[in-house]
C-alpha positions in Angstrom: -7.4 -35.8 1.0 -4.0 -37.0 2.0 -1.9 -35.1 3.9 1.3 -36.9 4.2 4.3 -34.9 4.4 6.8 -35.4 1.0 9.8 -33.5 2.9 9.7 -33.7 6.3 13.1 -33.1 7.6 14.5 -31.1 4.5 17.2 -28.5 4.5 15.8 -25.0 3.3 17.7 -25.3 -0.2 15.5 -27.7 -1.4 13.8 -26.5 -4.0 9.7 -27.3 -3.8 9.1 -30.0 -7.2 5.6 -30.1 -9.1 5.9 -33.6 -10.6 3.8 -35.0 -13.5 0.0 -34.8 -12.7 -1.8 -37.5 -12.2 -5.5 -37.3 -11.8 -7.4 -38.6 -8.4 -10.6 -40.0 -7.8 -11.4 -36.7 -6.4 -10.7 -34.9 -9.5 -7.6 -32.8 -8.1 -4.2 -34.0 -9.3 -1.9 -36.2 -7.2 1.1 -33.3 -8.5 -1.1 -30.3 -6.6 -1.7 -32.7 -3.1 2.1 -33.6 -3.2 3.2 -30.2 -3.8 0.9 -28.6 -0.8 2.3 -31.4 1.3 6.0 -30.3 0.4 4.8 -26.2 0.7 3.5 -27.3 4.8 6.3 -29.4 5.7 8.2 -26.4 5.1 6.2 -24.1 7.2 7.0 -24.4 10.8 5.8 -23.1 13.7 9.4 -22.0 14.8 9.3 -20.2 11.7 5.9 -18.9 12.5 7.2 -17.8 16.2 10.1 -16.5 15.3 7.5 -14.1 12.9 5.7 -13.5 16.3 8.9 -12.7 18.3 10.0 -9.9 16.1 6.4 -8.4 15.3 6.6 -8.6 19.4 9.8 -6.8 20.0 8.8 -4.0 17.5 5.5 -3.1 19.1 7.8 -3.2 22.3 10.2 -0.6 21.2 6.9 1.6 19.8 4.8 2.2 22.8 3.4 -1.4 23.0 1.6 -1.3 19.6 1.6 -1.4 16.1 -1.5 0.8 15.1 -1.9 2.9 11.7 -0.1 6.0 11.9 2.5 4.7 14.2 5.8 3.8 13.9 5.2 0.6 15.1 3.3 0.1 11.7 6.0 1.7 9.4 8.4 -1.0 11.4 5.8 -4.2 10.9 5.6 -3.1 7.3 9.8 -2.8 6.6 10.2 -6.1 8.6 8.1 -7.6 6.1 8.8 -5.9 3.0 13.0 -6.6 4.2 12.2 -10.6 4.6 10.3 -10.5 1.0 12.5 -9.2 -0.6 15.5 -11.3 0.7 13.7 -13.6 -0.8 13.7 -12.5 -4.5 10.0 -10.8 -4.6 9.0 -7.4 -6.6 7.3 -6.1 -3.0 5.4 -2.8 -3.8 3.8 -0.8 -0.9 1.1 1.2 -2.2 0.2 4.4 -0.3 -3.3 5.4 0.7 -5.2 7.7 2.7 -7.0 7.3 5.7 -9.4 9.6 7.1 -10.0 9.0 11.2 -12.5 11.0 13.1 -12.0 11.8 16.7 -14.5 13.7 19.2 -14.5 14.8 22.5 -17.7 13.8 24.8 -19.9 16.8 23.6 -22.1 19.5 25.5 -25.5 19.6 25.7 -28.3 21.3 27.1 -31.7 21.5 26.8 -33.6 23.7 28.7 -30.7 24.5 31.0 -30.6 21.2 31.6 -26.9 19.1 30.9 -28.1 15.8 28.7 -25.4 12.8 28.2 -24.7 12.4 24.5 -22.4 11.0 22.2 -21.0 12.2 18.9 -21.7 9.9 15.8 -18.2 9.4 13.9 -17.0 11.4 11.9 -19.1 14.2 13.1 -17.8 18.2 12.9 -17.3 19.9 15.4 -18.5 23.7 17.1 -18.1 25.8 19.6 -21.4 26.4 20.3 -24.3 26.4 18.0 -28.0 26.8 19.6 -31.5 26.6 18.4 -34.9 25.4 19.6 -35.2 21.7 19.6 -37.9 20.6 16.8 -38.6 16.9 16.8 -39.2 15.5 13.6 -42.2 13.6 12.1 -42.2 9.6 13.8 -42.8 8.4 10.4 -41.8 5.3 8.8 -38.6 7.2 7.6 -37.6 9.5 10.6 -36.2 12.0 8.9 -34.8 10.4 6.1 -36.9 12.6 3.6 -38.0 16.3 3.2 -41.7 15.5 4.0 -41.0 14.6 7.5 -40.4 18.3 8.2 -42.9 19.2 6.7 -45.0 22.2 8.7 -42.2 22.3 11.4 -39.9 25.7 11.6 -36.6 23.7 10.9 -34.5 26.6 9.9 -32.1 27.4 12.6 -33.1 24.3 14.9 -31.4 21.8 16.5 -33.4 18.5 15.2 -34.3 15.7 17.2 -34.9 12.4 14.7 -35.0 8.8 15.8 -32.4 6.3 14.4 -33.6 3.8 11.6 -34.9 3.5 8.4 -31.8 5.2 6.5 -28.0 6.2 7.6 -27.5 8.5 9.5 -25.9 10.6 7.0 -29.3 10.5 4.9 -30.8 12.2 7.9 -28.2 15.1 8.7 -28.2 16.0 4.5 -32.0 16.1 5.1 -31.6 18.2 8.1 -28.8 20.0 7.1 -30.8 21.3 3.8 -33.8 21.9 5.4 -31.7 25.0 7.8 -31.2 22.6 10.9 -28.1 24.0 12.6 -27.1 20.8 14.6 -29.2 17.0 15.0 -29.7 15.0 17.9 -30.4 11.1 16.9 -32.4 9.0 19.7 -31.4 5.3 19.2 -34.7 2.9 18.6 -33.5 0.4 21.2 -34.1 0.1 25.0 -31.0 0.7 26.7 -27.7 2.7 27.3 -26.5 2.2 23.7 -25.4 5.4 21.6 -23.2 6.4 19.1 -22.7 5.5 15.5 -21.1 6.2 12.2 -21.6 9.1 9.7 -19.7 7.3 7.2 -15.8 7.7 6.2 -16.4 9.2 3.1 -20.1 11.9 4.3 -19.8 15.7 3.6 -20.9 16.6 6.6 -22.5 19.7 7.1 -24.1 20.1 10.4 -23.1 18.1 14.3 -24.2 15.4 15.3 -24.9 14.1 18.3 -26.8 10.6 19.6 -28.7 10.2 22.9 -30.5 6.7 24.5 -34.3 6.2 23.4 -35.6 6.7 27.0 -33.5 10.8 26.6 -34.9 10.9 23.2 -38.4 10.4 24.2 -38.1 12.6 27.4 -36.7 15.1 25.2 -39.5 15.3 22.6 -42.4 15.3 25.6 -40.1 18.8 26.6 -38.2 20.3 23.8 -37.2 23.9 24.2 -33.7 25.9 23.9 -31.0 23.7 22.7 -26.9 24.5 22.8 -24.3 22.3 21.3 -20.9 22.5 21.7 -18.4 19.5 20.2 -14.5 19.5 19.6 -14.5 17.1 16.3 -13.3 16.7 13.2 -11.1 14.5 10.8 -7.9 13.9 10.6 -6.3 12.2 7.1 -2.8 9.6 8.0 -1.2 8.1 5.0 -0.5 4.5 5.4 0.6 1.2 3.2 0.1 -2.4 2.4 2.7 -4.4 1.2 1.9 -6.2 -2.2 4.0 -8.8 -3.5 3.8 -11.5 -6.4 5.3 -14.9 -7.3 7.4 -14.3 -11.2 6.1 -18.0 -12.1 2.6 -19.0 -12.8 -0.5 -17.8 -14.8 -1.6 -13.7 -14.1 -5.2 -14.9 -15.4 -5.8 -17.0 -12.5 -4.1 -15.5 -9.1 -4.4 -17.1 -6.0 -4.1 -14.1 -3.1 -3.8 -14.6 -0.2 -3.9 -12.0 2.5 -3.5 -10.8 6.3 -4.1 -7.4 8.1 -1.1 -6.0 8.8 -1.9 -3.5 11.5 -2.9 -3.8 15.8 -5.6 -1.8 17.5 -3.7 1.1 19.6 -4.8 -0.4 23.1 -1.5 -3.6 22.4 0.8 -4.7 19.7 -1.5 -7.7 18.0 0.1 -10.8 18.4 -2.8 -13.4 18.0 -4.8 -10.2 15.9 -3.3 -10.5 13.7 0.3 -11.4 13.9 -0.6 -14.5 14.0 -1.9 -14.4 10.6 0.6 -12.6 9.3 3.3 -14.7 9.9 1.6 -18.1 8.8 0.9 -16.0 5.5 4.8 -14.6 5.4 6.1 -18.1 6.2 4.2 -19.7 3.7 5.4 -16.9 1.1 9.4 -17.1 2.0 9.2 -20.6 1.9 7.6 -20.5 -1.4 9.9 -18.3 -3.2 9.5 -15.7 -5.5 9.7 -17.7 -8.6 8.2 -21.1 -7.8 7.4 -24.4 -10.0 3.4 -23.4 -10.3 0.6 -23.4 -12.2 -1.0 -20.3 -11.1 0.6 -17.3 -10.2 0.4 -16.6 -6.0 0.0 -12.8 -4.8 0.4 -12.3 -1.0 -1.1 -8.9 0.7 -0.5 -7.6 4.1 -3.5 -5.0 4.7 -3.1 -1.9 6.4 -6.0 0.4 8.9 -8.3 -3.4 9.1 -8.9 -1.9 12.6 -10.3 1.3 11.3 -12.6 -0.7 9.4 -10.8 -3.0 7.0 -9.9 0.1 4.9 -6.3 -0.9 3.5 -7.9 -4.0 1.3 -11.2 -2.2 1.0 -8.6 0.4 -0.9 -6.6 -2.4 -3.2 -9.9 -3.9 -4.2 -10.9 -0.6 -5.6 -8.0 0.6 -7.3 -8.3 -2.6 -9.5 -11.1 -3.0 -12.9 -13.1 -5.3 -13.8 -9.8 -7.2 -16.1 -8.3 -7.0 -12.9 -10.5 -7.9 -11.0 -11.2 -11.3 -13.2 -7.0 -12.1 -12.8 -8.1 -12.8 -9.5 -9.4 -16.8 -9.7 -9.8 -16.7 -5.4 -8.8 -14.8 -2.3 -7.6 -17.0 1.2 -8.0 -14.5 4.0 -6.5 -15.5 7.4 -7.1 -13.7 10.5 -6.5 -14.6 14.3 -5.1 -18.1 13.5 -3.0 -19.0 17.6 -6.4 -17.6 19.8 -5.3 -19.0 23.7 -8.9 -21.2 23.7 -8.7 -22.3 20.1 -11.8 -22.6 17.9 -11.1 -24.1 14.1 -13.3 -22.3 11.9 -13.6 -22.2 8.5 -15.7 -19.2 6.5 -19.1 -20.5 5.5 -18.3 -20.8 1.4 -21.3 -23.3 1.0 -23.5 -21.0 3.4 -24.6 -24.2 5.4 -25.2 -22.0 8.4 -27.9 -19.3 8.9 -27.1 -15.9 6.4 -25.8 -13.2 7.6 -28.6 -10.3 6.5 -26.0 -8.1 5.7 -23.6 -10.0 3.5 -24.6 -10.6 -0.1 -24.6 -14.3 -1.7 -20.8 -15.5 -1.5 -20.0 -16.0 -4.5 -19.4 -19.0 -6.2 -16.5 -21.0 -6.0 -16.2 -20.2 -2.2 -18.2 -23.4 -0.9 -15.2 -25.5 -2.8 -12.5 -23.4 -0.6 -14.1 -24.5 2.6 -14.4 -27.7 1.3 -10.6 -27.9 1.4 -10.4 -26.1 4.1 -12.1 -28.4 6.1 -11.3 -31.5 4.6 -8.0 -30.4 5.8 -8.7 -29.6 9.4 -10.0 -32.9 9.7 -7.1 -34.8 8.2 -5.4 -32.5 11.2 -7.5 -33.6 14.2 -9.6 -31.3 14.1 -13.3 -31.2 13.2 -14.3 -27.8 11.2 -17.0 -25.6 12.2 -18.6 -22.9 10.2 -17.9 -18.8 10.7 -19.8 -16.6 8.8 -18.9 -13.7 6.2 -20.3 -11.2 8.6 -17.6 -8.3 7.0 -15.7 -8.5 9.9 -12.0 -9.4 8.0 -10.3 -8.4 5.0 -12.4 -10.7 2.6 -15.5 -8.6 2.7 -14.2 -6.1 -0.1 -13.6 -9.3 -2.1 -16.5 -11.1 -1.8 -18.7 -7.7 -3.0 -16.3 -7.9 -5.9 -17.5 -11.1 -6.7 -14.1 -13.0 -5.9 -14.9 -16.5 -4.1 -13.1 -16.7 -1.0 -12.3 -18.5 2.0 -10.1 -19.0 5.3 -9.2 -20.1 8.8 -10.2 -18.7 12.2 -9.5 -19.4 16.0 -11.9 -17.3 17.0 -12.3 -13.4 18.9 -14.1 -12.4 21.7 -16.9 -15.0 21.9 -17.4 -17.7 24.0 -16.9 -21.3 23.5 -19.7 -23.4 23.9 -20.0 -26.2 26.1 -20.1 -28.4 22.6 -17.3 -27.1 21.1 -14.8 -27.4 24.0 -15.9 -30.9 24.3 -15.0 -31.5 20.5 -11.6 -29.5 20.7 -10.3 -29.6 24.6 -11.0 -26.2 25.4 -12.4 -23.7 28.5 -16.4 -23.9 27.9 -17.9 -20.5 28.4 -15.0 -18.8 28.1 -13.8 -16.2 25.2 -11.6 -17.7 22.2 -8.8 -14.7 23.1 -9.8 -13.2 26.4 -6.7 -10.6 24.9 -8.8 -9.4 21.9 -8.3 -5.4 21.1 -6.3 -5.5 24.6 -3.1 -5.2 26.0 -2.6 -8.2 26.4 -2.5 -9.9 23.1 0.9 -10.9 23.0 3.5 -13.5 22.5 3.0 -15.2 25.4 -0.7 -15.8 24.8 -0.6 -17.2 21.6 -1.7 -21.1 21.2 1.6 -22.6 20.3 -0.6 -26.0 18.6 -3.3 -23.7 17.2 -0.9 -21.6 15.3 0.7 -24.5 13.7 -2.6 -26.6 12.4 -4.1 -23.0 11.1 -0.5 -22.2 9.6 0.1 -25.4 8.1 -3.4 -25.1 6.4 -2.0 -21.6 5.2 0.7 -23.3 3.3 -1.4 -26.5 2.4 -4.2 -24.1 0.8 -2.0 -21.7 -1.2 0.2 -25.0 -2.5 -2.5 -26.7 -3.8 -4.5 -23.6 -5.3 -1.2 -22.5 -7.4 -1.1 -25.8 -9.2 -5.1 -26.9 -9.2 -8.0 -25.0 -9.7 -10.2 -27.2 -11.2 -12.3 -30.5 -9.9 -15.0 -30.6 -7.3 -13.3 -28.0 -4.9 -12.5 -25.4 -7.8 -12.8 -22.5 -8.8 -14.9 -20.8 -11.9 -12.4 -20.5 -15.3 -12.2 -16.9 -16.0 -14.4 -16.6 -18.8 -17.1 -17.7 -16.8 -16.2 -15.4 -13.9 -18.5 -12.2 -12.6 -16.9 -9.5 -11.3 -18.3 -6.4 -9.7 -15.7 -3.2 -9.7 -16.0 -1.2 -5.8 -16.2 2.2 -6.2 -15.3 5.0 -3.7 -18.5 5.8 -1.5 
């Protein structure tokens, strides 16, 4: 695919062209390549910086982050919102809840004896509750069904259940309606590992707490008096995403494209995921609200990804099946300027070994990487494959059905010794060393990295809004499966 730039140099009145198609050998038309050329010649990386620099000084005037229910958030989201709308877009910012356990480190003691615990999220709290301890059956579903209390005295009891098999909230509802006052959970691995999930959206009923295997098993060779005692709970903030949508194109066949919006609450998110966001904002203003395409282009900036992608999770579920089907593909870029660069693309063809929990990507998503990578190539640099292990904001799209696809730098893992040989970077050393820390700012954000993955932003979304079909494309929508997400 050729990549040559059609208006390198140009003043920022120029107005982006779509000329008369003309079909390649590759079966996408000469008009789209041109077109995506024009789109990334326009998106630079002191654009892209200057992005960075104000997503910086915000976090710096809000206690050094930009975290859901801060006002570092609320400032991230205006300065985004302002610059769209500057440029002629309809922005909405659709409200949502968010529900965010917290937890002090609990008390427990068994036999008189203080054990080290942890409280699963989104666990409730007491101020004491006590029991004897009764250890349930080790069955091939530890206390995931009635049956495996069967001939124990479980009403009034603190439970003891080993982890697997089922959720975790399976096995407190079990408990819970069984008369178990409280559950301790012994992890299944060797190890100091504890803790878990509840889940976001569990009625909890009863606390509950997680100890190590080797404390499981000590404790159900001597179980007797048991106390609890765990400040917890729930609280709900109210938070946004910023939704905004070119005038020009077809609604049937939307190309959206979207970042996360938010930083952890330990630094203000420059690489994770300013970085993304401004390559995805750039390419937006420099598109214009009302562009010459062929295909309408929808940009989101997600709120609470840190909490566990929830603010796309959210969009994705407020939408029907119709809606759902308008959709023809969604781009996702996260972490694009990491300080010891990887170039990843998401595993649409799923050339490299499944992840077990992610369902088949769905079709139309091993033409994206395809593009993807045929254009990181044409850039220097050779592609390699990440997975769709529902880490980033694609994950409610792909369980929708919506083929997807994007660029990554890379997190907390290491580079091997291979893939610093192929792209000039610190073997054995983490792709952001910064990740979730203080750290992660300006400074530390890979000036070249940012402008290959942000120039591929612009290159992508061009060439998407005015070709959709050919080898790389994407299903028409009659022959497109959707799946609607409902509220669990």
């Amino acid at each position: 695919m050729v990549l040559a730039g059609a208006l390198a140099g140009c003043d920022a009145k120029t107005e982006l062209q779509a000329p008369q198609a003309q079909p390649t050998p590759e079966g996408v038309s000469a008009a789209a390549v041109e077109f995506a050329n024009q789109l990334r010649e326009r998106v630079t990386i002191d654009a892209m910086m200057g992005h960075l620099e104000k997503l910086q000084e915000i976090a710096d005037n809000n206690d050094g982050n930009r975290a859901l229910g801060t006002p570092g958030y609320d400032a991230s989201v205006d300065y985004v919102v302002s610059a769209l709308r500057d440029k002629g877009f309809d922005v909405e910012t659709p409200e949502f809840e968010v529900r965010l356990p917290y937890a002090e480190d609990p008390q427990v003691t068994v036999r008189g004896q203080a054990v080290t615990a942890k409280p699963l999220e989104f666990t409730i709290g007491t101020e004491g509750v006590s029991g004897p301890l009764v250890a349930a059956k080790v069955e091939d579903t530890p206390g995931c069904e009635a049956g495996d209390y069967d001939g124990l005295n479980v009403a009034g009891a603190v439970v003891l259940v080993d982890r697997g098999a089922c959720a975790f909230s399976i096995k407190q509802a079990v408990a819970a309606e069984r008369g178990a006052v409280a559950m301790i959970v012994a992890n299944n691995t060797d190890g100091d590992e504890m803790g878990g999930t509840l889940g976001r959206r569990t009625d909890v009923k009863i606390p509950v707490v997680s100890v190590t295997k080797a404390e499981g098993a000590r404790l159900r060779a001597n179980p007797g008096p048991t106390t609890i005692s765990l400040v917890a709970g729930v609280r709900v903030e109210k938070t946004r995403n910023v939704i905004a949508q070119t005038d020009t194109g077809s609604s049937s066949d939307v190309v959206m494209v979207g970042a996360h919006l938010d930083s952890v609450a330990e630094g203000p998110g420059i690489n994770d995921n300013g970085s993304g966001v401004a390559a995805v904002l750039e390419t937006a203003l420099q598109l214009g609200s009302s562009p010459d395409v062929n295909y309408a282009v929808r940009f989101g900036f997600w709120g609470a990804e840190e909490e566990g992608l929830l603010g796309s999770t959210n969009y994705v579920e407020s939408l029907n099946e119709d809606q759902l089907k308008d959709i023809a593909l969604y781009l996702n870029f996260d972490m694009l300027g990491s300080p010891n660069p990887g170039y990843f693309t998401y595993d649409g063809d799923q050339s490299a070994p499944p992840e077990p929990r992610v369902p088949r990507v769905p079709e139309g998503s091993a033409g994206i990487e395809r593009t993807l990578a045929a254009y990181l190539a044409d850039a220097g640099k050779m592609p390699q494959d990440t997975s769709f292990d529902g880490r980033s904001d694609y994950d409610a799209f792909t369980l929708a059905g919506i083929p997807a696809g994007g660029l990554f730098s890379g997190a907390e893992e290491k580079m091997s010794a291979e893939e610093a040989e192929e792209w000039g970077g610190a073997a054995d050393e983490p792709f952001d060393p910064n990740y979730h820390k203080s750290t992660d700012t300006l400074e530390h954000v890979d000036r070249d990295a940012l402008q290959i993955h942000g120039e591929g932003v612009a290159f992508t979304v061009g060439l998407y809004s005015q070709d959709q079909r050919g080898r790389n494309g994407i299903p028409v929508r009659d022959d497109r499966t959707r799946h609607q997400i409902s509220p669990q």
